[in-house]
C-alpha positions as CSV (number, residue, x, y, z in Angstrom):
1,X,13.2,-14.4,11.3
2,X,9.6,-14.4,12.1
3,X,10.6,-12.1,15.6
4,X,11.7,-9.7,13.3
5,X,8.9,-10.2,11.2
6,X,6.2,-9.4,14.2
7,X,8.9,-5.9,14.4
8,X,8.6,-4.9,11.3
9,X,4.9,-5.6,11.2
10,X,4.6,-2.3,14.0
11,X,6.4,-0.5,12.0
12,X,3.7,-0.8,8.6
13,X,1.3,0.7,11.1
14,X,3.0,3.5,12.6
15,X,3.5,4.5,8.8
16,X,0.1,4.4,7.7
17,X,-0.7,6.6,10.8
18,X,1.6,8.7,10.5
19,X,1.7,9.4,6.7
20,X,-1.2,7.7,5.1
21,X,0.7,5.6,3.2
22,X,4.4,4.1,2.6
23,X,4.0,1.3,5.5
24,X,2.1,-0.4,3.3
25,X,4.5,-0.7,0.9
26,X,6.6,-2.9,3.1
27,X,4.3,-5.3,3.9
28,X,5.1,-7.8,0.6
29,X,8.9,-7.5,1.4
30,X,7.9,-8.7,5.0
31,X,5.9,-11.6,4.1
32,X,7.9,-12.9,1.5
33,X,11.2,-12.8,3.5
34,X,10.7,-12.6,7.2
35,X,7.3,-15.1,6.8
36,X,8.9,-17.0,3.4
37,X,5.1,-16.8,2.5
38,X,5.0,-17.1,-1.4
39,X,5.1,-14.0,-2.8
40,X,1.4,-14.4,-5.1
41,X,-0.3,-15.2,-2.1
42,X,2.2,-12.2,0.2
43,X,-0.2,-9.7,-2.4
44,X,-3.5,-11.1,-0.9
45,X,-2.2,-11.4,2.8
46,X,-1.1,-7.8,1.9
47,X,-4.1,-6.5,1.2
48,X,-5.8,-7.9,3.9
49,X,-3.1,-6.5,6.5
50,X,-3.0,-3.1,4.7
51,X,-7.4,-2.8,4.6
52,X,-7.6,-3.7,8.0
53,X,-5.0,-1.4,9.6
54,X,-6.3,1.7,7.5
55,X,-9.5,1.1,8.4
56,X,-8.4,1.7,11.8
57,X,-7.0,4.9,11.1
58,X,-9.6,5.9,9.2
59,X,-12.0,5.5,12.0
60,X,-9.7,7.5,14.1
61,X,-9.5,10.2,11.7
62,X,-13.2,10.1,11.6
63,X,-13.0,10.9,14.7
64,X,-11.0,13.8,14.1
65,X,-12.8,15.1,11.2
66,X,-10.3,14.3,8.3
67,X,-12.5,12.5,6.6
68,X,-13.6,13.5,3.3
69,X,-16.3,11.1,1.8
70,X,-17.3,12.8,-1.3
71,X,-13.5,12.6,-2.8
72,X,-13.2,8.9,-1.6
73,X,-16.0,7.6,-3.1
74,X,-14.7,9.4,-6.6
75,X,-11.4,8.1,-5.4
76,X,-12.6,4.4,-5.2
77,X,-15.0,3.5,-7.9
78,X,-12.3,3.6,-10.5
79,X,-10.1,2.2,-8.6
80,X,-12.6,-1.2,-7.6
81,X,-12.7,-2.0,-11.3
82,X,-9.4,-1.5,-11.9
83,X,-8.3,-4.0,-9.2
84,X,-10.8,-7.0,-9.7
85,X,-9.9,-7.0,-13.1
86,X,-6.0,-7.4,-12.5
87,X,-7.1,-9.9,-9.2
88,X,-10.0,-11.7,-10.9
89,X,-8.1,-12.2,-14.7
90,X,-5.2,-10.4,-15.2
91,X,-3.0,-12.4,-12.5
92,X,-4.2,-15.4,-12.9
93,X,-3.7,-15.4,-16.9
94,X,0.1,-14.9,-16.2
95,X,2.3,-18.2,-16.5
96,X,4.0,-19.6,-13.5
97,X,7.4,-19.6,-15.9
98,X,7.5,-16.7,-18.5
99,X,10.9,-17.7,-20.3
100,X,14.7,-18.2,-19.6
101,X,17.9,-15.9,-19.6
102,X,20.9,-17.9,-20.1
103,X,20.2,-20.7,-17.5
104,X,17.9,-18.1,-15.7
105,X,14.7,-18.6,-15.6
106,X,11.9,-15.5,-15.6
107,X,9.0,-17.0,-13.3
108,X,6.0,-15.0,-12.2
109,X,7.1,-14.4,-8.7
110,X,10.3,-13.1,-9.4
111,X,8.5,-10.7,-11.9
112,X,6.0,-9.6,-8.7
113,X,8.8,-9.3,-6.5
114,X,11.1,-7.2,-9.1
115,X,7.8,-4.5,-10.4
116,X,7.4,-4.7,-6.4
117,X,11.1,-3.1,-6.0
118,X,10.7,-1.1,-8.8
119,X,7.9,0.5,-7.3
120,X,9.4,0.9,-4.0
121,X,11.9,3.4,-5.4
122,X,9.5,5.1,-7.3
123,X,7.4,5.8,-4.4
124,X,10.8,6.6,-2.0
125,X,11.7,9.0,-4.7
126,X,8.5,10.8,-4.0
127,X,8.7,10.7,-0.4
128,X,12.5,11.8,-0.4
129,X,11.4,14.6,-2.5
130,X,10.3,18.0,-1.0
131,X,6.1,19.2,-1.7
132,X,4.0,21.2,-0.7
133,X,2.4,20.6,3.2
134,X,-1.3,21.0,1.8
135,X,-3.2,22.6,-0.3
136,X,-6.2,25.5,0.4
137,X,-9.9,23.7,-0.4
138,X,-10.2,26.5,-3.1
139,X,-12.5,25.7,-6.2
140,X,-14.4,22.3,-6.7
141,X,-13.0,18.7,-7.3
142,X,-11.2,17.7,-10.6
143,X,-13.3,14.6,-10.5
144,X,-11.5,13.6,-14.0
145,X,-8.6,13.6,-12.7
146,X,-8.9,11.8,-9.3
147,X,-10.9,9.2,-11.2
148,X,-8.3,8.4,-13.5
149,X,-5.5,8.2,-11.5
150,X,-7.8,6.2,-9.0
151,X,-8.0,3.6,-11.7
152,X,-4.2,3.4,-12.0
153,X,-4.2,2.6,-8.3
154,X,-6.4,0.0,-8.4
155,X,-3.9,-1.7,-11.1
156,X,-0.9,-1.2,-8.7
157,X,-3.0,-2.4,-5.9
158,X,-4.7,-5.2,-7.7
159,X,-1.3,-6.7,-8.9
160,X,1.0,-5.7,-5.6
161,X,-1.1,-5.8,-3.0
162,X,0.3,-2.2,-2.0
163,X,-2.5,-0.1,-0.8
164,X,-1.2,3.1,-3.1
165,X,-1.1,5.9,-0.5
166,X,2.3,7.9,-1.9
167,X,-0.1,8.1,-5.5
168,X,-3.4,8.7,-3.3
169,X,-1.9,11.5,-1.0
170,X,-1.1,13.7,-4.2
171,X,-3.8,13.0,-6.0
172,X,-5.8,14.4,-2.8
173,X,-4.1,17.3,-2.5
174,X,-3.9,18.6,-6.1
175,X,-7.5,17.1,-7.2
176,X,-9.7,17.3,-4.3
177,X,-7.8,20.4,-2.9
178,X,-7.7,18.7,0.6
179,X,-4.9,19.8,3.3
180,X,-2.5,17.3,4.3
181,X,-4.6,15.7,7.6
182,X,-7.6,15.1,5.4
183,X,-5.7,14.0,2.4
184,X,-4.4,11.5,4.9
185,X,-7.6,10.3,6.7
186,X,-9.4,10.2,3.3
187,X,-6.4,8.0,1.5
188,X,-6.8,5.4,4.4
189,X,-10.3,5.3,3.6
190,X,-9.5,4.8,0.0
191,X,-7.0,2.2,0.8
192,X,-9.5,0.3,3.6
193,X,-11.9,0.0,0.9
194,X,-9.9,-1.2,-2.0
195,X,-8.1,-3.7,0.1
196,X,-10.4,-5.3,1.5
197,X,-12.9,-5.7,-1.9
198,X,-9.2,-6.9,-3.3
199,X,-8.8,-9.7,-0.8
200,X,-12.7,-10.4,-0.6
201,X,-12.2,-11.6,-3.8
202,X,-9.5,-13.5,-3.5
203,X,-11.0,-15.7,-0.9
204,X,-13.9,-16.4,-2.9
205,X,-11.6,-17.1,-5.9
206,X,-9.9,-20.2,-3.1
207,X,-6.4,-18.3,-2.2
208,X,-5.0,-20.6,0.5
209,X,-4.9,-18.3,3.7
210,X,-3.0,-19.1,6.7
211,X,-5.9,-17.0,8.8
212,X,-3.7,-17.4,12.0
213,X,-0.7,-16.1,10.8
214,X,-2.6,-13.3,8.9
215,X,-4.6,-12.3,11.9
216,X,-1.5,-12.6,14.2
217,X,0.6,-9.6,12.0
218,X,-3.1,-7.8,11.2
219,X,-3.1,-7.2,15.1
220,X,0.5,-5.8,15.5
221,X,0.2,-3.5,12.5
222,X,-3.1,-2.2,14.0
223,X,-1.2,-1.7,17.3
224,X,1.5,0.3,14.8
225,X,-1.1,2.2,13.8
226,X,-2.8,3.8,16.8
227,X,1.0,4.2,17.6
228,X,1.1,6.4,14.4
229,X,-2.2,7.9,14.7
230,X,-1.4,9.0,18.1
231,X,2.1,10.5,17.0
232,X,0.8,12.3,14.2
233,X,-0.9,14.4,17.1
234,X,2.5,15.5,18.0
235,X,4.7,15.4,15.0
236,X,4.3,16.5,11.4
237,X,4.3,13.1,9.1
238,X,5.7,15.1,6.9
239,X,8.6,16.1,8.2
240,X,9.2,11.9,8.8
241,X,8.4,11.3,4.8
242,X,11.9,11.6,3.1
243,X,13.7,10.1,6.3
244,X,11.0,6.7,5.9
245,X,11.4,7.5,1.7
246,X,15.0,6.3,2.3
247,X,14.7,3.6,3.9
248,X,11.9,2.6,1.6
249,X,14.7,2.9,-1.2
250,X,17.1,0.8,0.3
251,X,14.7,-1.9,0.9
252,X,13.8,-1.6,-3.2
253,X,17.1,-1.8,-4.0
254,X,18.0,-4.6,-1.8
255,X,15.1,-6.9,-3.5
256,X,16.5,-6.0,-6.5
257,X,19.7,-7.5,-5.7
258,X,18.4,-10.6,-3.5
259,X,16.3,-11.2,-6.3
260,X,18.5,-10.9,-9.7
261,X,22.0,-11.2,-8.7
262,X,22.4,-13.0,-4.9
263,X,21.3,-16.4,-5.3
């Protein structure tokens, strides 16, 4: 399982390159049941995986002048706070075993792994979806509004491990009026910096980390994402969004099921 792991570890990359986000999204699902790591600890290898891959393709955007620093930095304050609070107390205040069904019992990773799906189909549902391609940088930045919705990022990211990019790429385009290239460059940013302050933390806090396991699939999503970043040349991400959204849905379902009804 763990060749098809190392596969699916590419294609986290070439998403986040190609889209800004999504491929991120997969990278719990992977761990937990391609690497059977336990799914707490998937959200800090996660986070790790996800910060170091979009820092890449931030860089390379950078280089390509997508990069908008101004609504990042708006983007991410909120969003820090948010996620050290759910890292720091939040998830470690909530019990191994929350309560029983029947002769089922509720435990804390099979709450991560079912909010996980759940938010897997939210997100596919906005990628299926048809928007706009970009917006014109007419008028100033809602700075409200990015703020706030960066604080609800750092709460999915903080307690998921998913970097946020299908809430980040909207929020950029509406809010910070950015076109679709630098809403994308400017949401790895976002996610590089959240990500990595997320996983920072944990490894102060003494989460185990299997460092060459972590470093091993870090390295192939990275190669994933100059893939990506390099496509994106060529091809319009969004024209790739709602074909990756579906499979993004299936996947959510699928968890759903494994997790609640195939034992």
């Amino acid at each position: 399982m763990e060749y098809f792991g190392y596969l699916a570890s590419v294609i986290i990359g070439i998403a986040l390159g190609l889209i800004g986000g999504g491929g991120s999204i997969l990278t719990v699902p992977i761990l937990v049941y391609l690497f059977k790591v336990n799914p707490e600890n998937a959200t800090s290898y996660s986070l790790f995986i996800v910060g170091i891959t979009a820092m890449v393709g931030a860089y390379r955007h950078y280089k390509l002048g997508n990069l908008k620093i101004q609504a990042a930095l708006i983007f991410a304050f909120p969003s820090i706070i948010s996620l050290l609070f759910v890292r720091k107390l939040l998830l470690p205040a909530i019990p191994t075993n929350l309560f029983e069904i029947g002769n089922v019992a509720v435990t804390k990773n099979l709450l991560i792994m079912v909010v996980f799906a759940a938010l897997m189909i939210a997100a596919s549902t906005s990628m299926i979806r048809k928007s706009k391609a970009g917006v014109e940088d007419v008028g100033g930045v809602n700075a409200l509004r990015l703020s706030l919705i960066g604080f609800l990022v750092g709460i999915v990211t903080g307690f998921l491990g998913a970097g946020g990019g299908f809430l980040i790429i909207p929020a950029l385009l509406f809010f910070a009026k950015l076109p679709m290239k630098q809403a994308v460059g400017t949401s790895l940013l976002i996610i590089f910096i959240n990500s990595m302050i997320g996983f920072g933390g944990d490894v102060l806090s003494g989460v185990s980390i299997n460092y060459q396991l972590l470093l091993s699939i870090a390295a192939i999503a990275i190669i994933g994402m100059l893939i990506g970043t390099a496509l994106s040349k060529k091809i319009d991400g969004a024209r790739l969004k709602p074909v990756f959204g579906w499979f993004v849905l299936v996947m959510g379902l699928y968890i759903i099921a494994k997790e609640l009804f195939i034992q």
